[in-house]
ZADO-1210 file (C-alpha; in nm, 4 decimals, padded with zeros to 6 digits):
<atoms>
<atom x="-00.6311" y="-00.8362" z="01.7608" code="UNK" pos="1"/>
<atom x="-00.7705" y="-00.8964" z="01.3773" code="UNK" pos="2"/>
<atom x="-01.1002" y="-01.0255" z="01.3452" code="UNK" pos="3"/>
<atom x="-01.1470" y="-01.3041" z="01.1000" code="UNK" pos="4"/>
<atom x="-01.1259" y="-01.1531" z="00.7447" code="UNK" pos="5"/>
<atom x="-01.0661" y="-00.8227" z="00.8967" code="UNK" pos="6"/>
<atom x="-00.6959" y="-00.6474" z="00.8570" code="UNK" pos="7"/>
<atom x="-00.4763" y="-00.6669" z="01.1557" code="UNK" pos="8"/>
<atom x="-00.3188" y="-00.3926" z="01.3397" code="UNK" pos="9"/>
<atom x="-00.0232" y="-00.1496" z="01.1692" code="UNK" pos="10"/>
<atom x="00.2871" y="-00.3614" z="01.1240" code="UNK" pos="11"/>
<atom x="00.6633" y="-00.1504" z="01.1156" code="UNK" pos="12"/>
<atom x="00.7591" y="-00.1880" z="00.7017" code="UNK" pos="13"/>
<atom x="01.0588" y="-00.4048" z="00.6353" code="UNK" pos="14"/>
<atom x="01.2092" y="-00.4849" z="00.3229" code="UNK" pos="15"/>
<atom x="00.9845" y="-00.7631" z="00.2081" code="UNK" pos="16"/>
<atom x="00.6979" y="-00.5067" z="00.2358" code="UNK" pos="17"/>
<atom x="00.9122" y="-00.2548" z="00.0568" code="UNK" pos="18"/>
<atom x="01.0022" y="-00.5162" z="-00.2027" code="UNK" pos="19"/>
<atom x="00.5978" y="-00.5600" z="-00.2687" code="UNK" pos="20"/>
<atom x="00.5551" y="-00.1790" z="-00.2757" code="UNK" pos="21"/>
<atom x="00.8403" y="-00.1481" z="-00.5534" code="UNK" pos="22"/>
<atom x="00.6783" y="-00.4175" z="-00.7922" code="UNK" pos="23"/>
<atom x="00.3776" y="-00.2348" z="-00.8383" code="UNK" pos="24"/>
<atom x="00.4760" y="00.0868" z="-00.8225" code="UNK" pos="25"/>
<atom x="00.4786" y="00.1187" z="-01.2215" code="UNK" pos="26"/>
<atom x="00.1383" y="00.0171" z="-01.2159" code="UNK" pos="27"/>
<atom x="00.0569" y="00.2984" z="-00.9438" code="UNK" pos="28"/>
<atom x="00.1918" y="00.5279" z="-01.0882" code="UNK" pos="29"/>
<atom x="00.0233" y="00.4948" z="-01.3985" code="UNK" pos="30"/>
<atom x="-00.3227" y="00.5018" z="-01.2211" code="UNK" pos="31"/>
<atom x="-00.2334" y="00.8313" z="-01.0548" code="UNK" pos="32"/>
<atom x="-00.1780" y="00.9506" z="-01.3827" code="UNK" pos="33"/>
<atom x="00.2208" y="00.9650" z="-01.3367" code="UNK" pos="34"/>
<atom x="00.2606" y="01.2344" z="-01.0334" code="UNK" pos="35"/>
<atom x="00.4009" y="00.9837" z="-00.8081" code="UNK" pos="36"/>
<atom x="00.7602" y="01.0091" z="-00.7406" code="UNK" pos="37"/>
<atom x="01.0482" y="00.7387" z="-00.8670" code="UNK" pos="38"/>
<atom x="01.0541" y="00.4184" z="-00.6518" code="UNK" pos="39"/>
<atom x="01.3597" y="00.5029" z="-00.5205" code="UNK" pos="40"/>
<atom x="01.1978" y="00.7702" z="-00.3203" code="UNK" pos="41"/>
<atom x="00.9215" y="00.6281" z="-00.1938" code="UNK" pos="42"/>
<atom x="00.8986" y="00.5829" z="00.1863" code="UNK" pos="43"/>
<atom x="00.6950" y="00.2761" z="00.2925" code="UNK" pos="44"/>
<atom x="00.5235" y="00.3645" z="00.6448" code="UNK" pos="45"/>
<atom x="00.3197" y="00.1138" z="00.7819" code="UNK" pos="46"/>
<atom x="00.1420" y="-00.2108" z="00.6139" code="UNK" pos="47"/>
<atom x="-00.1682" y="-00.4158" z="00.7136" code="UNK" pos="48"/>
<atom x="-00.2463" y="-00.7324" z="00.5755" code="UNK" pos="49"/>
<atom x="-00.5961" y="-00.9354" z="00.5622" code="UNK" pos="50"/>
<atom x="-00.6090" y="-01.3057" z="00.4230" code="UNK" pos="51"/>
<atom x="-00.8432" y="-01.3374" z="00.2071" code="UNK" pos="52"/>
<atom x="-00.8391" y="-01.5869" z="-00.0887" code="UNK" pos="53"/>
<atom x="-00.4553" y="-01.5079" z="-00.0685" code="UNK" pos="54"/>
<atom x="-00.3577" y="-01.1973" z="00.0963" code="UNK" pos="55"/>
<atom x="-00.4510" y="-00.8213" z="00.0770" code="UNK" pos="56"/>
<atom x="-00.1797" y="-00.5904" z="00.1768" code="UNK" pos="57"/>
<atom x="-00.2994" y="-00.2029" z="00.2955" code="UNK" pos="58"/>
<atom x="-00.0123" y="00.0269" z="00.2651" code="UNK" pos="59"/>
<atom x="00.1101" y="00.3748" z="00.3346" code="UNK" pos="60"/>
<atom x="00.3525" y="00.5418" z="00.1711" code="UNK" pos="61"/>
<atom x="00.4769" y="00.8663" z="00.1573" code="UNK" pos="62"/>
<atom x="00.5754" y="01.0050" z="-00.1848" code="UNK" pos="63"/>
<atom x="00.7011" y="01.3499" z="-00.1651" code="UNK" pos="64"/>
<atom x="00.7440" y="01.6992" z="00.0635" code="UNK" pos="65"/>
<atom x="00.3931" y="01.8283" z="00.1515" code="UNK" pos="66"/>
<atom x="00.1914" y="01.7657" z="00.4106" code="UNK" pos="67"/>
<atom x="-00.0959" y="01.5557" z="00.1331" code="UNK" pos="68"/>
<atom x="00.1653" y="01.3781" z="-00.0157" code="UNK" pos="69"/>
<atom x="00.0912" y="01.0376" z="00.1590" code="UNK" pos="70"/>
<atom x="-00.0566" y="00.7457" z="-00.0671" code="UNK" pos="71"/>
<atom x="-00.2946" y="00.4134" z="00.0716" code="UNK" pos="72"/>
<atom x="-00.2442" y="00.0948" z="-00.1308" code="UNK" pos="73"/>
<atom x="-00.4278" y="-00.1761" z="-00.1828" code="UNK" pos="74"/>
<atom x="-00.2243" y="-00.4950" z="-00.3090" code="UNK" pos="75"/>
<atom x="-00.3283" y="-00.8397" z="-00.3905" code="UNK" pos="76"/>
<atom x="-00.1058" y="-01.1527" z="-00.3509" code="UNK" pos="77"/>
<atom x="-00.2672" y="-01.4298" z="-00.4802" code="UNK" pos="78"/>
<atom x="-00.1930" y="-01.7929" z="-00.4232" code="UNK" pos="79"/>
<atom x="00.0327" y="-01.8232" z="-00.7803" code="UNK" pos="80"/>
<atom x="00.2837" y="-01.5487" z="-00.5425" code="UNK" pos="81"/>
<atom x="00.2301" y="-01.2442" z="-00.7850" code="UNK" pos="82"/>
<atom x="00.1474" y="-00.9185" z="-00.6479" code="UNK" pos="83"/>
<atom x="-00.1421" y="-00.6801" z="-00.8265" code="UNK" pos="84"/>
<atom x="-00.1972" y="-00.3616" z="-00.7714" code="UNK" pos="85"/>
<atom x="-00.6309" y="-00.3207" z="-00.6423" code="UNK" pos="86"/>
<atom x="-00.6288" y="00.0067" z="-00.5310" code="UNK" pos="87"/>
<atom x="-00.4718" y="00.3240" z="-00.4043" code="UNK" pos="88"/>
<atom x="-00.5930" y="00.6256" z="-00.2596" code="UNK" pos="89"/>
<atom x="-00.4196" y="00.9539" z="-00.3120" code="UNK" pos="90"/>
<atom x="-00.3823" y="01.3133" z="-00.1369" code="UNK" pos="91"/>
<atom x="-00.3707" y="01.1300" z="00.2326" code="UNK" pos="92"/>
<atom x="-00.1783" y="01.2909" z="00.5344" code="UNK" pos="93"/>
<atom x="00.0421" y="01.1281" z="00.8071" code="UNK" pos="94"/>
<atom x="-00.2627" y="01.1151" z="01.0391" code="UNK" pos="95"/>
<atom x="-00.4885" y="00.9663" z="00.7969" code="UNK" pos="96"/>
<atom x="-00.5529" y="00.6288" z="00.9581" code="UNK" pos="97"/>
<atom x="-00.4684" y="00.3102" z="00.6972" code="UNK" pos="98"/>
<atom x="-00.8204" y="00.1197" z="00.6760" code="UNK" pos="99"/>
<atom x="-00.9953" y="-00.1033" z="00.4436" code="UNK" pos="100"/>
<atom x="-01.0895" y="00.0162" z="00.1107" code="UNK" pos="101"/>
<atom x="-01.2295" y="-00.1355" z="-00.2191" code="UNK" pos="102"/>
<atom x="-01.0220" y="-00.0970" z="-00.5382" code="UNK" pos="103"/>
</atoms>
């Protein structure tokens, strides 16, 4: 059960999740300094959201072969319904547990 303000538990993606994912992927990409793969291949995992003054969604993805190829990111949707990239985290594994985590 979430806690007030906390994130809830890891949600099964769908395709409104993987729709958020692909409109900030440019920007993602561009932080990581371009070695993220093309959209197309990206393979949304698991989500948590936390309501905050809109919502914060906490995503993995997994962007590639190896085993350190997983990705955590942190996206803002704010009450206008535009998504922003906050955050991601790079070089994660499968096991790597999604948490909290500041831009």
């Amino acid at each position: 059960m979430a806690r007030c303000g906390g994130t809830g538990d890891v949600k099964e993606p769908d395709d409104s999740v993987r729709e958020v994912v692909a409109s900030v992927w440019d920007a993602a990409n561009e932080k990581a300094g371009g070695k993220l793969c093309a959209v197309q291949a990206v393979q949304v995992l698991g989500y948590k959201t936390q309501v905050v003054a809109g919502t914060n969604y906490f995503v993995k993805a997994k962007c590639g072969d190896g085993e350190s190829d997983h990705v955590h990111l942190r996206i803002f949707k704010g009450f206008d319904d535009k998504f922003q990239l906050h955050g991601i985290r790079l070089d994660h594994k499968l096991e790597d547990p999604l948490e909290y985590f500041e831009g």
